[in-house]
C-alpha positions in Angstrom: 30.0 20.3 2.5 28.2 19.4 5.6 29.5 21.3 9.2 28.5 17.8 10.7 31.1 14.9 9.5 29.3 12.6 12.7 26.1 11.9 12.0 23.8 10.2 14.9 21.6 7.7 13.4 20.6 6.4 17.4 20.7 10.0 19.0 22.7 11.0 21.7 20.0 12.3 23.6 18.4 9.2 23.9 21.5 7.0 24.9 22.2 9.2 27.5 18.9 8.2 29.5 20.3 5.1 29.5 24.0 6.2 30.9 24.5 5.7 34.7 25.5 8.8 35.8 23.6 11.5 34.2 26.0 13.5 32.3 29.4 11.6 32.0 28.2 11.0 28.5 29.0 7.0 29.3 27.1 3.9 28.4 27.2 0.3 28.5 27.5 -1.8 25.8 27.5 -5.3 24.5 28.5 -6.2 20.7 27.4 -9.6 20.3 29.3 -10.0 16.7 33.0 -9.9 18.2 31.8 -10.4 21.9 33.0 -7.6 23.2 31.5 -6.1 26.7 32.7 -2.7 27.8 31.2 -1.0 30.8 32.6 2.6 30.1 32.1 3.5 26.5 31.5 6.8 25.5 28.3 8.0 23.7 29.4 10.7 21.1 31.4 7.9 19.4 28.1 5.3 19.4 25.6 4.9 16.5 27.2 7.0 14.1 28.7 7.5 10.6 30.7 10.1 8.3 28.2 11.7 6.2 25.4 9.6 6.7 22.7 11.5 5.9 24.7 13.4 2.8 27.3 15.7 2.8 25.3 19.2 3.2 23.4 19.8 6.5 19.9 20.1 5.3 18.7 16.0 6.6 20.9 16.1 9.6 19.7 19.6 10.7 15.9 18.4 10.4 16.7 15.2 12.4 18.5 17.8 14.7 15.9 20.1 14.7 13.7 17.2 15.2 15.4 15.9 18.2 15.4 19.1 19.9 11.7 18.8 20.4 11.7 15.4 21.0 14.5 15.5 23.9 12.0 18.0 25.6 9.2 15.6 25.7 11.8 13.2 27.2 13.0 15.5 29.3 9.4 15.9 31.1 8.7 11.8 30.9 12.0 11.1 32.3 13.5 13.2 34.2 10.4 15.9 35.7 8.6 11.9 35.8 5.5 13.3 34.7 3.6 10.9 32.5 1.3 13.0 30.5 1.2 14.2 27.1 2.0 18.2 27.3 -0.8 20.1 26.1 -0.2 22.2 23.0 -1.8 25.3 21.2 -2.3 23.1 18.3 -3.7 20.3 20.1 -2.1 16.8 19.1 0.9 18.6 18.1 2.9 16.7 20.4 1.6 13.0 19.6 2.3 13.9 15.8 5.8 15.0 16.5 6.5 12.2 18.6 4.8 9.3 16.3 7.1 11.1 13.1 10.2 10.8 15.9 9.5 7.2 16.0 8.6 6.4 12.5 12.3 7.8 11.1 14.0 6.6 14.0 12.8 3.1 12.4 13.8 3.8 9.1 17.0 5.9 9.5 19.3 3.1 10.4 22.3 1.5 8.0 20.7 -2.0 9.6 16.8 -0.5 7.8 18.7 0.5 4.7 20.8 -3.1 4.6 17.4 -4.7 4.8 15.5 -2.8 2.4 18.0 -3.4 -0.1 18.5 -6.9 0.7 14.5 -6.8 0.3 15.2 -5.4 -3.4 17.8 -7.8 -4.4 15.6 -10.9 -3.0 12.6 -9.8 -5.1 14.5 -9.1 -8.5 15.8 -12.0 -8.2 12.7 -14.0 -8.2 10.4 -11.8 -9.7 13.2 -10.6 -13.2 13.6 -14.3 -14.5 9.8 -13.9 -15.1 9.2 -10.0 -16.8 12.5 -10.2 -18.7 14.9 -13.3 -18.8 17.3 -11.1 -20.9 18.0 -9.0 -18.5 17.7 -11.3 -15.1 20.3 -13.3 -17.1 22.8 -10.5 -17.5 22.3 -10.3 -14.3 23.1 -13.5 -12.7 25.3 -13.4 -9.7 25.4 -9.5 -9.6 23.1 -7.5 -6.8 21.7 -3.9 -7.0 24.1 -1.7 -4.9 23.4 1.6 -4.0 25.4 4.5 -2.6 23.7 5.2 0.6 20.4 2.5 1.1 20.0 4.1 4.6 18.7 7.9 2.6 16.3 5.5 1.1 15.0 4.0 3.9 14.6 7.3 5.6 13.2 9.1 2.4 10.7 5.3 2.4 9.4 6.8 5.2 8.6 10.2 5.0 5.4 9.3 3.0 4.1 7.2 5.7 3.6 9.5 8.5 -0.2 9.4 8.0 -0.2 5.3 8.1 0.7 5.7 12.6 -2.9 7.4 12.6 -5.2 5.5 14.5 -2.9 4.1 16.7 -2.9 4.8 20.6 -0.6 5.3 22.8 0.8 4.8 26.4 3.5 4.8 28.6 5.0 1.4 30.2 6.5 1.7 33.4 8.8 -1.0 34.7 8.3 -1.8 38.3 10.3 -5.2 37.9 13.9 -6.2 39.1 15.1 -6.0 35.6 15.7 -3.0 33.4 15.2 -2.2 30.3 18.1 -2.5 27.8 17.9 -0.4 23.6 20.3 -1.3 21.0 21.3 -0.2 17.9 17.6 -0.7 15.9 15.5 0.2 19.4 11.9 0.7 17.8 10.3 -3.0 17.5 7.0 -3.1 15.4 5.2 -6.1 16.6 1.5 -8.3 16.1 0.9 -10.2 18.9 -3.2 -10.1 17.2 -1.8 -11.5 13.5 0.6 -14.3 15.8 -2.5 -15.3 17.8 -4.3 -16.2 14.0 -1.3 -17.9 12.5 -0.7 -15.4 10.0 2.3 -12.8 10.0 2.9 -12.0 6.5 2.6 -8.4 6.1 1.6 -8.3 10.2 4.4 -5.3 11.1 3.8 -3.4 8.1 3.0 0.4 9.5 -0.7 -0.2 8.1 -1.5 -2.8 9.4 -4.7 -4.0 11.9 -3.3 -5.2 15.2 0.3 -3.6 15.1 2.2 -2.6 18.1 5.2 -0.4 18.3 7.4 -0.6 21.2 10.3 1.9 21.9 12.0 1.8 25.1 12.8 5.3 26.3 14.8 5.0 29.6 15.6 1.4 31.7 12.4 2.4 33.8 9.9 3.4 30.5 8.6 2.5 27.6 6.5 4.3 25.0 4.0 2.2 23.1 1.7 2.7 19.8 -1.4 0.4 19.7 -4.5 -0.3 18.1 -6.8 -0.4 20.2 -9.5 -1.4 18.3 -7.6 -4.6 18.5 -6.3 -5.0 22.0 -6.6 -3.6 25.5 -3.7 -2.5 27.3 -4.3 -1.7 31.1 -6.9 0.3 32.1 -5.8 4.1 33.2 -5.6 6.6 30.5 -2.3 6.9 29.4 0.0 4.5 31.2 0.5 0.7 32.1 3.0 -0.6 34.6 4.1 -4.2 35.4 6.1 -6.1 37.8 6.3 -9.2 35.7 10.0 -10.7 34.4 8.5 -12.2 31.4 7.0 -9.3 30.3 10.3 -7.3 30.6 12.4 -10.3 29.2 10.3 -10.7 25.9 10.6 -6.8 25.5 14.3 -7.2 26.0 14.6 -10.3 23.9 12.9 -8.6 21.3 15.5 -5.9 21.7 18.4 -8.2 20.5 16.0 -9.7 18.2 15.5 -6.2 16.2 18.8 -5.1 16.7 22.1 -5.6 14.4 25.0 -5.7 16.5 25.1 -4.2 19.5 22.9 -3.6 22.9 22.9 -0.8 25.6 21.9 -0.9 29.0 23.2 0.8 32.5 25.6 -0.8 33.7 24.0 -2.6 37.1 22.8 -5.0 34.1 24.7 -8.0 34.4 26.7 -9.3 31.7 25.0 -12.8 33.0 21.5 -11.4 32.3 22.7 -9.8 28.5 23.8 -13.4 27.5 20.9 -15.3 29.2 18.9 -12.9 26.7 21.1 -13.9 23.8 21.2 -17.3 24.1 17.2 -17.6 24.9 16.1 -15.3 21.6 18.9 -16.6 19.7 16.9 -19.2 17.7 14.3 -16.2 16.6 17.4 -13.7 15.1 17.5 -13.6 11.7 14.1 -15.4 10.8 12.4 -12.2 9.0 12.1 -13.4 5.6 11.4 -11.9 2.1 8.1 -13.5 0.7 8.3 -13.6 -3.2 6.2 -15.6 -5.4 4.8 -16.1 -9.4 1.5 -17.0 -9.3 0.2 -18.4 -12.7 -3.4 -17.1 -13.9 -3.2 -18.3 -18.0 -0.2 -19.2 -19.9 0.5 -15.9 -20.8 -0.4 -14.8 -18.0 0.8 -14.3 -13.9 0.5 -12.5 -10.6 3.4 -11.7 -8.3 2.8 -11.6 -4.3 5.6 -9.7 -2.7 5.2 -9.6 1.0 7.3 -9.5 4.5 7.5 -11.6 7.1 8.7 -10.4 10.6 10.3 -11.8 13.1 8.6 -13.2 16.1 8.9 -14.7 19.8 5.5 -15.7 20.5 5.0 -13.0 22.8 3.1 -12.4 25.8 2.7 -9.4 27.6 0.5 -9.5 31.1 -0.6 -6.4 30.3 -2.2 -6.5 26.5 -5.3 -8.5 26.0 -6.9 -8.8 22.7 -10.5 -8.3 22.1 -13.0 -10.8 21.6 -13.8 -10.0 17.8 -14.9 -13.1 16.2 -16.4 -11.3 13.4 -12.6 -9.6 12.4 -10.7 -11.5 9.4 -7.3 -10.7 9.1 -5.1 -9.3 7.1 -6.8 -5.9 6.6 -5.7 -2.4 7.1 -5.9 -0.8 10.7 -8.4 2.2 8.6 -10.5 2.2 5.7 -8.7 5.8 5.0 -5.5 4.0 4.5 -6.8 2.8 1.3 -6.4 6.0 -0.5 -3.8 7.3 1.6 -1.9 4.1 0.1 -3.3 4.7 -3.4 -2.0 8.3 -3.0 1.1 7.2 -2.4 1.5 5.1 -5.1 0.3 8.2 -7.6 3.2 10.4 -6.0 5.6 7.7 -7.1 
């Protein structure tokens, strides 16, 4: 039995940047799903469930171990305010340890296991009438249910580590009125390139050419993965700041957007400015979609295209620019590599 009932799936560490006196282990909150706004709540009871990650300690204590690091890194962006990546013995070290942060923080969510298995159920359902109408009609009305979706989510991802290669990175820095607000799902993958062409089936898939991942870090700062092969994000070496509202409303829109119940912010964010956000984005929550379609090749004879489709805001940042590339055709993977790394992964399974 695991020494840890609580486990942290949005870690403490991180909330507390957020927390207006640095600390009180306090936050602000809003949940949008019963409307309730408190100014005062306290972190250790935020983001978490019994047993979430099992009920022995070995997942939680890597996420904790993992964290450790992680919070140090913070720690040095953050509080020390220095924006640089800390040099290592082993080099990258701390880019790889950060990108792997970020890449389970996406996964290890109930809301990522609720939609991978909603993913599932979406695709047997279209695809089962098709391969075996036995069993799709034994089936009919019932869903696939599993224990705990969110250990599969986070055990999705473990695999994909190498798929954030080739992805740059910087820092953006909020110089506007406005602050940054996280929620409950805080790491938004994004395709402003694959939006531009019309086209954003498959766009935020970890692989893909053009993604960008942004994952707000403090109300002040933002850490963002890019390809930058695609676009051009400001021009010193590892940071980007802006002034401009709309850049730090779409962020923040995108927040509620991404998220599934509940947002955080400090509390000199006005409950005014929280519901503006709501109300604006409110027609773009809940449009991702599950794309699944029989394709007929003979008459014995079919193809099945399974694919995701994001949701989006038609965003624009003041600050990203993409690259004149008329000779790029899209969708394609961000790396020829990823072709076997993806093939590799398929032979594991």
């Amino acid at each position: 039995m695991s020494k840890r009932k609580s486990h942290h799936y949005i870690p403490r560490f991180y909330l507390k940047r957020f927390s207006d006196v640095p600390g009180q282990g306090t936050i602000s909150l809003y949940n949008y799903n019963n409307g309730k706004y408190i100014p005062v709540a306290p972190i250790k009871s935020q983001c978490c469930e019994d047993y979430l990650y099992g009920t022995d300690d070995e997942i939680e204590g890597a996420l904790t171990n993992l964290e450790t690091v992680v919070s140090r890194l913070f720690d040095i962006w953050t509080v020390q305010q220095e924006l640089v990546i800390p040099p290592t013995p082993s080099g990258n070290e701390a880019m790889r340890v950060l990108k792997r942060f970020i890449l389970y923080q996406l996964f290890r969510t109930p809301y990522a296991g609720k939609k991978m298995i909603d993913g599932l159920n979406a695709t047997v359902k279209k695809i089962l009438p098709a391969i075996n109408p036995t069993i799709a009609k034994e089936m009919e009305g019932g869903l696939l249910v599993y224990d705990n979706p969110t250990l599969i989510a986070l055990g999705n991802a473990i695999d994909k580590e190498p798929l954030l290669n080739y992805l740059d990175f910087k820092f953006i820095v909020n110089l506007s009125e406005q602050l940054f607000i996280t929620s409950d799902s805080p790491v938004i993958c994004y395709n402003q390139y694959a939006e531009s062409l019309g086209n954003y089936i498959g766009a935020t898939a970890i692989s893909s050419t053009g993604l960008q991942v942004f994952y707000p870090i403090h109300p002040r700062l933002m850490v963002c993965l890019y390809d930058s092969n695609i676009y051009e994000c400001g021009t010193s070496a590892h940071c980007v700041g802006t002034e401009n509202l709309e850049d730090i409303c779409n962020l923040n829109g995108m927040q509620y957007v991404n998220s599934h119940h509940q947002l955080f912010f400090v509390g000199c964010t006005s409950q005014e400015y929280i519901h503006s956000i709501i109300e604006r984005f409110s027609p773009h929550k809940n449009t991702d979609r599950n794309i699944n379609e029989i394709i007929p090749v003979s008459e014995e004879r079919f193809m099945m295209f399974m694919g995701n489709e994001s949701a989006r805001i038609n965003m624009k940042l003041s600050f990203f620019n993409i690259k004149p590339n008329p000779n790029r055709t899209y969708p394609s993977l961000r790396h020829d590599s990823f072709h076997e790394e993806i093939e590799r992964m398929k032979d594991m399974r």
